[in-house]
PAVOPA-159255 format. One record per residue (C-alpha): residue number from 1; x, y, z. Coordinates in steps of 0.001 Angstrom, whole numbers, plus 500000, padded with zeros to 6 digits. Last residue first. Layout:
<sites>
    n       X       Y       Z
  NUM       X       Y       Z
...
</sites>
This chain:
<sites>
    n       X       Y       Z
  103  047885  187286  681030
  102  049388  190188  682605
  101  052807  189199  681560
  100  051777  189501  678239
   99  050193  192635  678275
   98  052838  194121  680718
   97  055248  193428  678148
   96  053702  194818  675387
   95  053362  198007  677887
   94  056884  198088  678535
   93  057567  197532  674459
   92  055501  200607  674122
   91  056975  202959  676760
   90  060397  202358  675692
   89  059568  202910  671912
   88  058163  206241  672570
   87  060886  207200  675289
   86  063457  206447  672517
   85  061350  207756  669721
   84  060203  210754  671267
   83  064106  212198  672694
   82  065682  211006  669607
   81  062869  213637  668090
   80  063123  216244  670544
   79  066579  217525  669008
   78  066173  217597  665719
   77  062745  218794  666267
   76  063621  221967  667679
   75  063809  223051  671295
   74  061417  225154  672445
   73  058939  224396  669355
   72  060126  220594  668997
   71  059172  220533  672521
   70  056220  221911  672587
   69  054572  219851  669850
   68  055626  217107  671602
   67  054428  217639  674909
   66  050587  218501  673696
   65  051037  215236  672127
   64  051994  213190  675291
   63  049570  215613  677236
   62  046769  214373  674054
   61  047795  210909  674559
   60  044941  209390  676701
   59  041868  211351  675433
   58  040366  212914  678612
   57  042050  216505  677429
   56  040718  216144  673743
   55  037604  214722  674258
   54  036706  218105  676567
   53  037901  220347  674326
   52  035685  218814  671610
   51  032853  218777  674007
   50  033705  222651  674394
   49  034353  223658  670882
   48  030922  222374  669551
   47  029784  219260  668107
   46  026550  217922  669966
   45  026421  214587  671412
   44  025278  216033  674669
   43  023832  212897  676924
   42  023242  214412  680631
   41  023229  211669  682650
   40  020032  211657  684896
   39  018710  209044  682819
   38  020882  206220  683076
   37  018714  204861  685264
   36  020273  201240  684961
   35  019657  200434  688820
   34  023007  199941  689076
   33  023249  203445  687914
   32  020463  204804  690372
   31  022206  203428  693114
   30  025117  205016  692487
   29  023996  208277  692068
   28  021513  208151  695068
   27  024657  207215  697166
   26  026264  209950  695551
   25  022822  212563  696345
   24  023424  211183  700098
   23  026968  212015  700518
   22  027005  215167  699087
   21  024314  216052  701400
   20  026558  214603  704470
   19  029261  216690  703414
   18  027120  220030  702845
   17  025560  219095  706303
   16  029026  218193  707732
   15  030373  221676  706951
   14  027653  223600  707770
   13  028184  222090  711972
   12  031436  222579  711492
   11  030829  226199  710631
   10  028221  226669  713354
    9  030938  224961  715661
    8  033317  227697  714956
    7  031187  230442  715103
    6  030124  229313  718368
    5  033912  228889  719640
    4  034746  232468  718354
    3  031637  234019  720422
    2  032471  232435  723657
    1  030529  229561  724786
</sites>
C-alpha cells in the first residue's frame, strides 16, 4: 500500500472510532434519560448574559422580533407595519386553523 492509500485508511479508520464513540456515549444518553438519570444534565439557573442569550435565541419569536425591529430601522415603521400586521394576522388565523383542524 502506497503511502497516500495508508494515510487514507488511517483517517477512515479515526473517523469511524470518533463516530462509533459518539455513538456509544448517545446511546448511554438515551438510556440514561429513560432511565430518569437526569443527573448528567447540567442544571444552571443562574442569571447571567449567556443563559439569557441563550432563552432569547430558542424562544420561538425572537427571529420574528429580531425582524421587526430591523425592518422598521431599514425601512421605517410606516412602511413595515402593513407588512407585520398582514403577515401577523395571516400566520395566526393559519395556525387557529391548524388547531382546529388538528383536532
Amino acid at each position: 500500500m502506497n503511502h497516500r492509500a495508508r494515510l487514507r485508511h488511517e483517517h477512515e479508520v479515526a473517523v469511524l472510532a470518533r463516530m462509533e464513540f459518539a455513538r456509544i456515549e448517545l446511546l448511554a444518553a438515551n438510556v440514561g434519560l429513560r432511565m430518569g438519570d437526569h443527573s448528567s444534565v447540567p442544571r444552571d439557573n443562574k442569571l447571567s448574559l449567556s443563559n439569557l442569550t441563550h432563552a432569547l435565541s430558542a424562544a420561538p419569536n425572537v427571529t420574528l422580533l429580531g425582524s421587526v425591529v430591523l425592518g422598521m430601522l431599514l425601512v421605517g415603521p410606516k412602511r413595515i407595519v402593513p407588512v407585520v400586521l398582514r403577515t401577523g394576522f395571516t400566520s395566526w388565523v393559519a395556525r387557529n386553523v391548524r388547531g382546529v383542524v388538528g383536532r
